[in-house]
C-alpha positions as CSV (number, residue, x, y, z in Angstrom):
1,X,0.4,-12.8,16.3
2,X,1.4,-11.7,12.7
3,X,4.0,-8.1,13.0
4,X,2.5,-4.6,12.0
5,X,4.7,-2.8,8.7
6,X,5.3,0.0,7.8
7,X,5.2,0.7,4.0
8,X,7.2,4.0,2.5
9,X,5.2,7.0,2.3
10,X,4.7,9.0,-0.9
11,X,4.0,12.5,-1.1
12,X,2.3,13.3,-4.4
13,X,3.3,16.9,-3.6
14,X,6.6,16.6,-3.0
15,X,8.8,18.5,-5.7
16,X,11.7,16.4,-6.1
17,X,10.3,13.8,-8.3
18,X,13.0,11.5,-9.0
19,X,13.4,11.2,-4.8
20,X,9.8,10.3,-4.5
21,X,9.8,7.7,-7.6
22,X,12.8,6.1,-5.8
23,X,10.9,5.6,-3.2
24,X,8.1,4.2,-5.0
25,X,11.0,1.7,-6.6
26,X,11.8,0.6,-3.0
27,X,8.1,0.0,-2.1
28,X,7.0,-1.8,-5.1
29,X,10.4,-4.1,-4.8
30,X,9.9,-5.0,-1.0
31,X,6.6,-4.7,-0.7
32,X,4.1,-4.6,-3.4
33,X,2.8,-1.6,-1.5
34,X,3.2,1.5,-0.4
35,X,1.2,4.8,1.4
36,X,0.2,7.6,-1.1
37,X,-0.4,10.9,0.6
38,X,-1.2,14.3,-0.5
39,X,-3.4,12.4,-3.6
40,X,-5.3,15.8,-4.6
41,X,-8.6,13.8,-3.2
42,X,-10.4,15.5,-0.3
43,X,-10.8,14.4,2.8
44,X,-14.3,15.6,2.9
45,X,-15.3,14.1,-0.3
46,X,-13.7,10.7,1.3
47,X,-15.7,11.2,4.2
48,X,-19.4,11.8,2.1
49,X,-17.9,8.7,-0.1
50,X,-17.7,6.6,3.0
51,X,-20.9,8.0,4.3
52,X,-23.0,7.1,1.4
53,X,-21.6,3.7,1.7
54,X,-22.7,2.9,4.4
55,X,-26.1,4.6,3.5
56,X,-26.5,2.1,0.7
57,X,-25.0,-1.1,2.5
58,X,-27.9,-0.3,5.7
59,X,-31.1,-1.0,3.2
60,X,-32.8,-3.9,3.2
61,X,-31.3,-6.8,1.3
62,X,-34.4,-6.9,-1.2
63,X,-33.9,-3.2,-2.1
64,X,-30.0,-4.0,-2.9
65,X,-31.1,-6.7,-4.5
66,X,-32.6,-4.8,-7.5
67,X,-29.4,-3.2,-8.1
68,X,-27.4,-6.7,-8.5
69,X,-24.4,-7.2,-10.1
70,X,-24.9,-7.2,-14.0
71,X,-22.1,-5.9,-16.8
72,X,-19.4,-5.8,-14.1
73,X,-21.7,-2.9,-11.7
74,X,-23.8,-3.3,-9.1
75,X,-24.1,-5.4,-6.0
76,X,-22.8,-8.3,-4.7
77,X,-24.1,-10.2,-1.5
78,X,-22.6,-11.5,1.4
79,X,-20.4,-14.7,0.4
80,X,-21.2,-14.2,-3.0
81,X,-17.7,-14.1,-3.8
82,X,-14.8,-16.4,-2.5
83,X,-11.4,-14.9,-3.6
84,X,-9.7,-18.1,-2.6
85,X,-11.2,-21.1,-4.5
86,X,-9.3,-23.4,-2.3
87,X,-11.1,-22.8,0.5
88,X,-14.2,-25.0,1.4
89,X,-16.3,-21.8,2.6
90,X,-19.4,-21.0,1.2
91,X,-17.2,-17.7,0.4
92,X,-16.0,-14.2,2.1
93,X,-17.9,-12.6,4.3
94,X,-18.4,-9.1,2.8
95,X,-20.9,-7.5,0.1
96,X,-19.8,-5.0,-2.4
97,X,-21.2,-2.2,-5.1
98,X,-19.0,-1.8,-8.2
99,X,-18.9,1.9,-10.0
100,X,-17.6,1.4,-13.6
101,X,-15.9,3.7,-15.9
102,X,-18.8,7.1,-16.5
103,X,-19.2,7.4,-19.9
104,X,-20.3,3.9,-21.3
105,X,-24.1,4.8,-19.3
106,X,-23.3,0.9,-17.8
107,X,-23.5,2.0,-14.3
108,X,-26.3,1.2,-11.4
109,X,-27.4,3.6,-9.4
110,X,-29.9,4.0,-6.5
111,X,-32.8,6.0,-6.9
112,X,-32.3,9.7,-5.7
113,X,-34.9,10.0,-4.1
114,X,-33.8,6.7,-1.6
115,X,-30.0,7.9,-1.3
116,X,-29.8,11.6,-2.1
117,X,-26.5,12.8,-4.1
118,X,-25.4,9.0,-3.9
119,X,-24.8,8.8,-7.4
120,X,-22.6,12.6,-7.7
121,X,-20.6,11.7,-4.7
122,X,-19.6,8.8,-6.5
123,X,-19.0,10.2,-9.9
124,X,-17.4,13.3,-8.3
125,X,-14.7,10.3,-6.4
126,X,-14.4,8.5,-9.7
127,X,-13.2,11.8,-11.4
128,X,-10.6,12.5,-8.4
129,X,-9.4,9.2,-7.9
130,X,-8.9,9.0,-12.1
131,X,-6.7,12.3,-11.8
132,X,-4.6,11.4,-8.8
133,X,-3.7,7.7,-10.4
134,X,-2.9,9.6,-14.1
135,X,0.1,11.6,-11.5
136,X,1.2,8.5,-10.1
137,X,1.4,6.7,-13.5
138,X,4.0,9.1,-14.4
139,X,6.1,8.5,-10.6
140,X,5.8,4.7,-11.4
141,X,7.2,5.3,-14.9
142,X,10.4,7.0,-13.5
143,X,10.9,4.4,-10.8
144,X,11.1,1.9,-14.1
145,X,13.8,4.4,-15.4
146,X,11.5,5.6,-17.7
147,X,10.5,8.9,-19.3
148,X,7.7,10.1,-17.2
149,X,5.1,10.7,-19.9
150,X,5.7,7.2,-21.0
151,X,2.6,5.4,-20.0
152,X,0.4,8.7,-21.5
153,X,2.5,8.1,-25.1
154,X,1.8,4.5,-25.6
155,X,-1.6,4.9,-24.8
156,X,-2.2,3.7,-21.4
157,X,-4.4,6.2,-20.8
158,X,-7.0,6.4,-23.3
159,X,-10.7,4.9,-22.5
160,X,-9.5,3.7,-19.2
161,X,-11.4,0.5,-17.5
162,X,-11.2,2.3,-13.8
163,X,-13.8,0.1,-11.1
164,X,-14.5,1.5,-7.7
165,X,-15.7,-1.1,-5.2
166,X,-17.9,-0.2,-2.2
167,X,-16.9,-2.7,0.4
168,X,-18.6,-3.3,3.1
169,X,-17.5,-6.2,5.8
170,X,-20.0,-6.3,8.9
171,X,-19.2,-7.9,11.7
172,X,-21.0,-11.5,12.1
173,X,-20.1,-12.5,15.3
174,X,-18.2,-15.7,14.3
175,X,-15.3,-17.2,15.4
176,X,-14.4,-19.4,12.7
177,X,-10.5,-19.2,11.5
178,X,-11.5,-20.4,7.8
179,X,-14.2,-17.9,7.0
180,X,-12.8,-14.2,6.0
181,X,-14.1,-10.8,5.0
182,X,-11.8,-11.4,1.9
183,X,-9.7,-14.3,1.2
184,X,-6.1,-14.7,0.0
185,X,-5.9,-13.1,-3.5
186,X,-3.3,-10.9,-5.7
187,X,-5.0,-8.1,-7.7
188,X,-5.0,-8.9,-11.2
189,X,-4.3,-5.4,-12.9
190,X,-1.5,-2.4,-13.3
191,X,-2.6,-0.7,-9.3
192,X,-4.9,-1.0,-6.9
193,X,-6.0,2.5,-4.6
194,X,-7.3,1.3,-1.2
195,X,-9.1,3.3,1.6
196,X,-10.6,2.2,4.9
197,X,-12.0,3.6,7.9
198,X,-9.4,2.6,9.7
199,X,-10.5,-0.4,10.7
200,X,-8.1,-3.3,11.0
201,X,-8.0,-6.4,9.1
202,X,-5.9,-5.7,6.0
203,X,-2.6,-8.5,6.0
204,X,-0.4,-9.2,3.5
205,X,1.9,-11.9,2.7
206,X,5.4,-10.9,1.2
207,X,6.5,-14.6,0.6
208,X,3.6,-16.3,-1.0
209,X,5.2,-19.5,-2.4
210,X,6.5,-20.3,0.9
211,X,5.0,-22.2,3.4
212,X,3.8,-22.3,6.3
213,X,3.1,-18.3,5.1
214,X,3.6,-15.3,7.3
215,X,0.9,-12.3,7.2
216,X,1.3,-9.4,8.3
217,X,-1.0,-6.6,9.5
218,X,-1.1,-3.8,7.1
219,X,-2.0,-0.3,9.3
220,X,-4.0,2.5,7.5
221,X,-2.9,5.9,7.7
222,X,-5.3,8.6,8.3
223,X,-5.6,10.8,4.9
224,X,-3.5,8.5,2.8
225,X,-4.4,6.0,0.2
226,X,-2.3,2.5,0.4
227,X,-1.7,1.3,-2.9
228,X,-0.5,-2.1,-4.2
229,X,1.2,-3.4,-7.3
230,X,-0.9,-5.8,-9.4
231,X,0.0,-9.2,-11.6
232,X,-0.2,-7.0,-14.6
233,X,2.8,-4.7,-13.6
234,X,4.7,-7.6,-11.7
235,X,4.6,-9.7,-15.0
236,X,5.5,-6.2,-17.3
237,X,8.3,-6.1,-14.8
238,X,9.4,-9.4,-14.6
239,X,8.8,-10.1,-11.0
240,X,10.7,-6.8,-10.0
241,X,7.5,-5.2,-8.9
242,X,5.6,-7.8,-6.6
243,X,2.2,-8.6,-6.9
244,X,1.9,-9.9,-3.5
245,X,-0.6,-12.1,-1.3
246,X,-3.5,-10.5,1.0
247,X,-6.1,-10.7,2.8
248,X,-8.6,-9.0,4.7
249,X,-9.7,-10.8,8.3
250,X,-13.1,-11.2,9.5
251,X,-13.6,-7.9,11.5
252,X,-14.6,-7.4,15.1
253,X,-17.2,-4.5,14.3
254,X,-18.3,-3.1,10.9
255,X,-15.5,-2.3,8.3
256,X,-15.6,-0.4,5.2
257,X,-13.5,0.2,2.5
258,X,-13.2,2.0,-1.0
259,X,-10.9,0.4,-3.5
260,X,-10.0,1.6,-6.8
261,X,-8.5,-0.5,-10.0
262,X,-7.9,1.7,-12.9
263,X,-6.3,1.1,-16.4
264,X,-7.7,-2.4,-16.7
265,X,-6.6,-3.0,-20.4
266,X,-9.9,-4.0,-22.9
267,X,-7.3,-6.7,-24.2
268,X,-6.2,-10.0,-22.8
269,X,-2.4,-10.6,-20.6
270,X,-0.2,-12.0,-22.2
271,X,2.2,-14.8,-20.7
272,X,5.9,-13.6,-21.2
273,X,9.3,-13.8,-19.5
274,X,12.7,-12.2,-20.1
275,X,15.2,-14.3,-20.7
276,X,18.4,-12.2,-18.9
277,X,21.1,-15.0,-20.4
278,X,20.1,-14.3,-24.1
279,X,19.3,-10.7,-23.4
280,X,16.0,-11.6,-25.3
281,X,12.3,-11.4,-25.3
282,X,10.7,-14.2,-25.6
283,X,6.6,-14.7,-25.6
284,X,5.4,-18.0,-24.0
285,X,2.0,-17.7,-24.9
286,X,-1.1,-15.1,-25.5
287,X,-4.5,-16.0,-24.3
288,X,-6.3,-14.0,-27.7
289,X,-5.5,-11.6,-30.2
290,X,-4.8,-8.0,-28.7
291,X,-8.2,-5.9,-28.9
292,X,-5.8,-3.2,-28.6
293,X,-2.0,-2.2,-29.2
294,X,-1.7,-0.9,-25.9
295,X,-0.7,-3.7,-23.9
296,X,2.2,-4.8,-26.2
297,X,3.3,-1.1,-26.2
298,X,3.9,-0.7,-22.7
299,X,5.1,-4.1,-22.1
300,X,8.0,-4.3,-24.7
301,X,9.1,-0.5,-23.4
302,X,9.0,-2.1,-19.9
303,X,10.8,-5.1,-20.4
304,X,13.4,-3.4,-22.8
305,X,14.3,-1.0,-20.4
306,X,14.8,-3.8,-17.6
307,X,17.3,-5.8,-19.7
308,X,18.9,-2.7,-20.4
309,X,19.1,-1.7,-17.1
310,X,20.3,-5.6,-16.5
311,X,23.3,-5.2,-19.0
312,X,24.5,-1.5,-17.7
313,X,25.2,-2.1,-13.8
């Protein structure tokens, strides 16, 4: 039976900033996660965000169906997705709704009149969620040792690509060890934002490349979001932030979650390392020219910083 963690905790309130992004440091280092608390998003709102979820996952599958997934929003069925290809599944047992960013007009929504205030809810927790990530940008910046308003001056924060996802993993009954609500994956951008309804079934695994692998259960924390480190940061940091392995398990009774991925650059990642002997930067490979400077910006500043860190114990 895989051992509960504990992750450390981060006040968003808390006035000594440079304790707090320490702490951060620590989480992203050992973990790949951490708890945020004190996020600025209300626990009422969370609660109508989670109610209207469910409101919208209880239709019938032919009304959800006319809302299906198209330009990145909408809905996804059951075992529509499999998030680990390896697996000989049909794919993971859970359906979903993606919320893009507001003001491209790309967005789905269900009729008022079927799901009343549906579509504000979710706009109103788009906003909050946007505004609470934009504070801890600036805690994650000083845990890289650098100046706090460094991800806002390189642009990291103009037109971001931030996705909600409705989740929604209902119980089927089945006792089968190889089917899950969401198979073994690492998230793919700078953060992910994560809440549940407490629910269990989150796990993660801190040792990926090793085998046999060891998960862990991941407990939620009543009022706080738990965040976790994507491949984009881990590769800006050069592994020193972890982008690690996890996994949601099939549930025993209905589970529902709200997930956030914001800053999703509108260019492509590019393949680099740091190569500490030479003190240099060296790029491996890029998938397409940059639709944007952005990415470069905040990568060289990133990586600079580390090898300079490297060379001044």
């Amino acid at each position: 039976m895989p051992d509960a963690l504990q992750f450390p905790i981060i006040d968003l309130s808390f006035p000594d900033r440079f304790s707090i992004a320490n702490l951060i440091r620590q989480g992203c280092v050992d973990h790949g996660f951490f708890y945020l608390e004190n996020h600025g998003v209300d626990e009422e709102l969370i609660s109508k965000v989670f109610e209207q979820s469910s409101n919208f996952f209880s239709l019938p599958i032919e009304e959800k169906m006319k809302l299906v997934r198209k330009n990145h929003r909408g809905y996804t069925a059951l075992y529509a997705e499999k998030l680990d290809t390896t697996l000989t599944t049909e794919g993971d047992s859970k359906e979903s709704f993606y919320i893009g960013p507001l003001a491209d007009d790309l967005n789905q929504w269900p009729l008022e009149e079927d799901l009343p205030s549906w579509r504000s809810t979710m706009e109103t927790y788009h906003q909050k969620l946007l505004s609470a990530v934009t504070k801890l940008l600036s805690l994650i910046a000083l845990s890289l040792k650098l100046e706090e308003d460094f991800f806002e001056k390189v642009g990291a924060l103009i037109e971001p690509l931030a996705f909600i996802r409705l989740l929604h993993y209902p119980d089927l009954n089945s006792s089968s060890e190889e089917i899950f609500g969401a198979s073994a994956h690492s998230d793919y951008g700078m953060v992910t934002l994560l809440v549940t309804d407490g629910v269990p079934g989150l796990q993660i695994c801190r040792e990926k490349s090793k085998q046999p692998q060891v998960w862990e259960d991941v407990p939620s924390m009543s009022g706080a979001f738990i965040v976790n480190i994507g491949d984009m940061m881990e590769r800006w940091t050069n592994g020193l932030f972890r982008s690690t392995l996890h996994r949601v398990l099939q549930p025993r009774q209905d589970r529902y979650s709200v997930m956030i991925q914001p800053f999703l650059f509108t260019c492509s990642v590019i393949s680099c390392v740091i190569c500490s002997w030479g003190r240099k930067i060296e790029m491996l490979h890029s998938l397409q020219i940059l639709a944007k400077t952005v990415l470069w910006n905040v990568w060289k500043a990133v990586a600079l910083s580390l090898v300079h860190q490297d060379s001044h114990p």
